[in-house]
C-alpha positions as CSV (number, residue, x, y, z in Angstrom):
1,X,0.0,0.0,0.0
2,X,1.3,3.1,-0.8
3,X,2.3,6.0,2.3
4,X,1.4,9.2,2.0
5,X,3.5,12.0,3.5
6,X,1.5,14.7,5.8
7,X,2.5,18.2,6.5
8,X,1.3,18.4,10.3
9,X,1.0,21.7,12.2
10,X,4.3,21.4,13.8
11,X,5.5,21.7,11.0
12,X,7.4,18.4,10.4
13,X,6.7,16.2,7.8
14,X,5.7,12.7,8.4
15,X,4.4,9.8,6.9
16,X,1.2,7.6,7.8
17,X,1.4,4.3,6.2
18,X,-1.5,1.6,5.7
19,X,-1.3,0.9,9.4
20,X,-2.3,4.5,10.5
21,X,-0.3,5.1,13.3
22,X,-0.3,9.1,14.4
23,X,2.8,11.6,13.8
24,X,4.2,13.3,16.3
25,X,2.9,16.2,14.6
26,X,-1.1,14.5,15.4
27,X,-0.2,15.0,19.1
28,X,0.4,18.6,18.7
29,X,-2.2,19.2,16.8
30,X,-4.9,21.5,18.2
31,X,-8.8,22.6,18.2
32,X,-9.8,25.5,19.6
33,X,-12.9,26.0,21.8
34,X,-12.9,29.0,23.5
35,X,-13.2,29.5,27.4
36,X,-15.5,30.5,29.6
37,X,-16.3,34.0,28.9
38,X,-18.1,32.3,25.1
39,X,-21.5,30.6,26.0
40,X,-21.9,29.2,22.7
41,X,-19.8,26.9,20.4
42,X,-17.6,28.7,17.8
43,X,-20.2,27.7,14.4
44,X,-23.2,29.3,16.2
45,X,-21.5,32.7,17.7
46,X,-22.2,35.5,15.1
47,X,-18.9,37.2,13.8
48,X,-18.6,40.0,11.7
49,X,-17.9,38.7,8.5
50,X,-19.0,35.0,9.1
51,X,-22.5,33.4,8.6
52,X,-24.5,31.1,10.9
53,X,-24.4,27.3,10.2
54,X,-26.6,27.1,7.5
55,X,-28.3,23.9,8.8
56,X,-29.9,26.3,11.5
57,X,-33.1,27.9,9.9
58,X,-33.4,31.0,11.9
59,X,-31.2,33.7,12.6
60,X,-30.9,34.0,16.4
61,X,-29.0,30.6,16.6
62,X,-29.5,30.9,20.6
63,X,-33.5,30.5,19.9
64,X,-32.2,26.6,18.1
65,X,-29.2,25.9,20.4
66,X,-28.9,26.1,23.9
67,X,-26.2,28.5,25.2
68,X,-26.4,26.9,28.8
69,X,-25.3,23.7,27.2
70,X,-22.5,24.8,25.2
71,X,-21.1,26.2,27.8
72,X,-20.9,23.1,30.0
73,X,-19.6,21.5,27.5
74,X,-17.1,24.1,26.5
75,X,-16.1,23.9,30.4
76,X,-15.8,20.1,30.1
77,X,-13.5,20.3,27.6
78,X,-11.3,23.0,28.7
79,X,-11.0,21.2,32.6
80,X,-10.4,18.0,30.2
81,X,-6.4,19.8,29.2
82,X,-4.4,20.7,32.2
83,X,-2.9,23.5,29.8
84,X,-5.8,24.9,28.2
85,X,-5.5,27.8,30.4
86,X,-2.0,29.1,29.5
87,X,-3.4,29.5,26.1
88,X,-4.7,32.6,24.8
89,X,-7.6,32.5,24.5
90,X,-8.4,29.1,26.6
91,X,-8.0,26.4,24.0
92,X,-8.1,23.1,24.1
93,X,-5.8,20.4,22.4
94,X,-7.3,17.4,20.3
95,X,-5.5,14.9,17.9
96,X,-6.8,15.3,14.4
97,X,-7.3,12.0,13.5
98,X,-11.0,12.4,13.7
99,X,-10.6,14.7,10.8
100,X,-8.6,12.4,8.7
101,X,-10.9,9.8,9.4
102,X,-13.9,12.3,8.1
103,X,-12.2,13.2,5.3
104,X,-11.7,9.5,4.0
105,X,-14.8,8.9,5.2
106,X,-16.4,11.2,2.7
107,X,-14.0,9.5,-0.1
108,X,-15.6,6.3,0.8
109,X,-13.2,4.5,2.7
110,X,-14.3,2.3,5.2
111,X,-12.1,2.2,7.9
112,X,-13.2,-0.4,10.3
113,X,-15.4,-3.8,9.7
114,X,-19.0,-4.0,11.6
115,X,-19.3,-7.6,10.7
116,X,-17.9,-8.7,13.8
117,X,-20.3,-6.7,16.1
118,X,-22.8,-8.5,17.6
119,X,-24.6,-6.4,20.3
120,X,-27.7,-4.6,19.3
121,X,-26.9,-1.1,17.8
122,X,-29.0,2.4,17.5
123,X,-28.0,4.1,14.9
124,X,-28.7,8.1,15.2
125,X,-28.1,10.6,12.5
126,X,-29.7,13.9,12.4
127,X,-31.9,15.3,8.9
128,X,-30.3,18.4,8.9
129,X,-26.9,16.8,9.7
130,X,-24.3,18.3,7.0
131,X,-22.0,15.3,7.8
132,X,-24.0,11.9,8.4
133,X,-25.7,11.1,4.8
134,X,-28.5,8.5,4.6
135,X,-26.4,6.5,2.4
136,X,-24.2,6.2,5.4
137,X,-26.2,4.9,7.7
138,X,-27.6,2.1,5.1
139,X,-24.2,1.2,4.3
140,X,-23.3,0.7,7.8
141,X,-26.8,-1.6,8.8
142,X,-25.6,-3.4,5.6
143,X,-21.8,-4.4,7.7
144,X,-23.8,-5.0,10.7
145,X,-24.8,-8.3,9.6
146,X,-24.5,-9.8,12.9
147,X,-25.3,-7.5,15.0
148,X,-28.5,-8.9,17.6
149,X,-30.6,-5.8,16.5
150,X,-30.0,-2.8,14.4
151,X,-32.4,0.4,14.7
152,X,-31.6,3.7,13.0
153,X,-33.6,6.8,13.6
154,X,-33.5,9.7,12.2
155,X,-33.9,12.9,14.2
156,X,-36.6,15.4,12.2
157,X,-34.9,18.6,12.2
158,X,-32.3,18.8,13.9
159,X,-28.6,19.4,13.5
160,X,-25.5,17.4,13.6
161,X,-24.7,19.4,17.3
162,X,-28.4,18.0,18.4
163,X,-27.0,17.8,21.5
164,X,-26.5,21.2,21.9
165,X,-30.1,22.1,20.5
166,X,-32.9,23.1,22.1
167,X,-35.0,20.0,23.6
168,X,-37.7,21.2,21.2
169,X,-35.1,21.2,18.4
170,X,-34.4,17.5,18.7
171,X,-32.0,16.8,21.9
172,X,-35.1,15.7,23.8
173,X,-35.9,13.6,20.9
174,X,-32.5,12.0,21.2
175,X,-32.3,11.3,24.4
176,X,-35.7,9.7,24.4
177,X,-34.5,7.4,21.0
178,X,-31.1,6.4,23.3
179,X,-33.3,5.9,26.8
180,X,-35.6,3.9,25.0
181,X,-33.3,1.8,22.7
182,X,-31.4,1.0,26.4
183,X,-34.3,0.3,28.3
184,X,-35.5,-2.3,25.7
185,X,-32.3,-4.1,26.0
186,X,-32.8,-3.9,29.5
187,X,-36.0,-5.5,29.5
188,X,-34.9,-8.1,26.9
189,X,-32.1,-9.6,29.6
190,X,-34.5,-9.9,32.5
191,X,-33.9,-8.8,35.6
């Protein structure tokens, strides 16, 4: 299989072979969230000169998304990085291989087999989810072939950050769908 080299933002180059292994550079790679002074995620703060995420239909994004719960979760992830507070402003770090894996996602790569899985899966994707495709989640029910059960849902509306939407919006939704999906299994074992 052929390697492919990587500039990483460390600046050194590197090279990722068929067995994927990260660069030193993938360590020191970095996302940032901002700290706590933000109370919603970077893709739903208006900026001059940048738009809201266009999978939000109105244009007060705090009316679809829940600033109280971006915030927790942007103080979550900042407590989660013992240095994210040296940074300026409060970032922070994250490997990038979730990127990589998106972007050879999209190229359709699979990366890992479901065949061996053989618990019962809920499979959640959002409709207004700019990432998660329908032809996704059939492919993937497809490679779950023996899985015990396999239940998709789709969420009506809402976004791929439904967790940090409004319960109206579809987080209630989603949590319901998960609750229920584990209680069934729940009841299924007995007690």
């Amino acid at each position: 299989m052929r390697s492919r080299s990587v500039t990483c933002s460390c600046s050194t180059r590197c090279t990722r072979g068929a067995r994927r292994t990260p660069c030193s550079g993938a360590a020191r790679t970095s996302r940032t969230l901002t700290g706590p002074a933000s109370s919603t995620p970077r893709d739903s703060r208006p900026t001059a000169g940048t738009r809201r995420p266009r999978s939000i239909p109105v244009e007060d994004t705090s009316q679809w998304r829940s600033p109280e719960v971006a915030a927790a979760i942007q103080r979550e992830a900042l407590a989660s990085d013992p240095l994210a507070g040296t940074r300026t402003p409060p970032a922070f770090r994250a490997p990038s291989g979730a990127l990589e894996d998106s972007f050879y996602l999209a190229m359709g790569r699979q990366l890992w087999d479901a065949a061996p899985i053989t618990a019962r899966v809920l499979i959640v994707r959002s409709e207004k989810d700019f990432w998660s495709r329908p032809e996704d989640v059939r492919r993937l029910q497809e490679h779950l072939a023996h899985a015990a059960q396999v239940k998709a849902v789709t969420l009506p509306g809402a976004t791929h950050f439904v967790h940090l939407d409004r319960p109206d919006k579809g987080r209630d939704l989603l949590l319901a769908e998960t609750l229920t999906f584990l209680a069934e299994g729940s009841a299924s074992r007995g007690p």
